[in-house]
C-alpha positions in Angstrom: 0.0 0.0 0.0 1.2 3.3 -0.7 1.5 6.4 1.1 1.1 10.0 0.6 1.5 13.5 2.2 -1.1 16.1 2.3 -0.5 19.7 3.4 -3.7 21.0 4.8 -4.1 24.5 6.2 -6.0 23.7 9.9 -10.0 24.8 8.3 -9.4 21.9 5.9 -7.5 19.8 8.5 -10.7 20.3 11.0 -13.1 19.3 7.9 -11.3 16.1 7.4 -11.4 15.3 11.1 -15.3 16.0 11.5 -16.6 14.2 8.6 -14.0 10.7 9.2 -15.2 11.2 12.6 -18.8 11.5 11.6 -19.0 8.1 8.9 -16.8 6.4 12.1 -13.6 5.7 9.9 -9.7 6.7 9.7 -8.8 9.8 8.2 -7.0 7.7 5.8 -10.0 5.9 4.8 -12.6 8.8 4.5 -9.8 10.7 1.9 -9.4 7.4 0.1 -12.8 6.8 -0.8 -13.6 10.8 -1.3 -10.4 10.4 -4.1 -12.2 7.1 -5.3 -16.0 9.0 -5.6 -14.6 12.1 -7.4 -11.9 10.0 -9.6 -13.8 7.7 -11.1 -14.7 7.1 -14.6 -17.8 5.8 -14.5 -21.3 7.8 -14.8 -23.2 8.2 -11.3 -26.5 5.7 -11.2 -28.9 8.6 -10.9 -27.6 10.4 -14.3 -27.4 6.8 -15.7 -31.2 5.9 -15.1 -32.1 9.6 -17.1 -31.0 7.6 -20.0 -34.4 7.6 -22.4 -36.3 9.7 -19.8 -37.3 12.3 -22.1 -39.2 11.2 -25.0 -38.7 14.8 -27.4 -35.0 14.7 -27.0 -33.7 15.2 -30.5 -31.2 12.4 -30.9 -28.9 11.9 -33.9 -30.0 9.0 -35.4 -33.5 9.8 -35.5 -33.1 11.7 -38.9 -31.0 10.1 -41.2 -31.4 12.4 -43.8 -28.1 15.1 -44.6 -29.2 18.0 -45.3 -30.2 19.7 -48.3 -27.2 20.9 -49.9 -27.2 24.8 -50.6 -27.1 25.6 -54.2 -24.0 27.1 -55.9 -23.1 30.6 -57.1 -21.4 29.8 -60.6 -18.3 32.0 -61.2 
């Protein structure tokens, strides 16, 4: 397992210290899963289930058509 150092200015310190306090886990622990939640690369479940949710959403394929092309000025 790795290790790192973290310079905190004490507001920041005192943040850390309340909210591993408050879920009941090591400082280390409540960082390491904050760094996991805002580092990962997957989509959240709640904007994943928006997926289809609105019916009048234009979508790409739903016109396959190109558009017209603009007639030419001949020189």
């Amino acid at each position: 397992m790795s290790q790192i150092t973290l310079y905190l200015d004490e507001a920041t310190q005192a943040l850390v210290d309340q909210a591993a306090q408050a879920q009941g886990v090591s400082k280390s622990r409540w960082v390491a899963e904050i760094i996991r939640k805002h580092a990962a690369h997957e989509w959240p479940a709640d904007c994943l289930a928006l997926a289809g949710q609105f019916p009048d959403f234009p979508l790409r394929d739903d016109d396959n058509q190109p558009p017209a092309d603009t007639p030419r000025v001949g020189f």
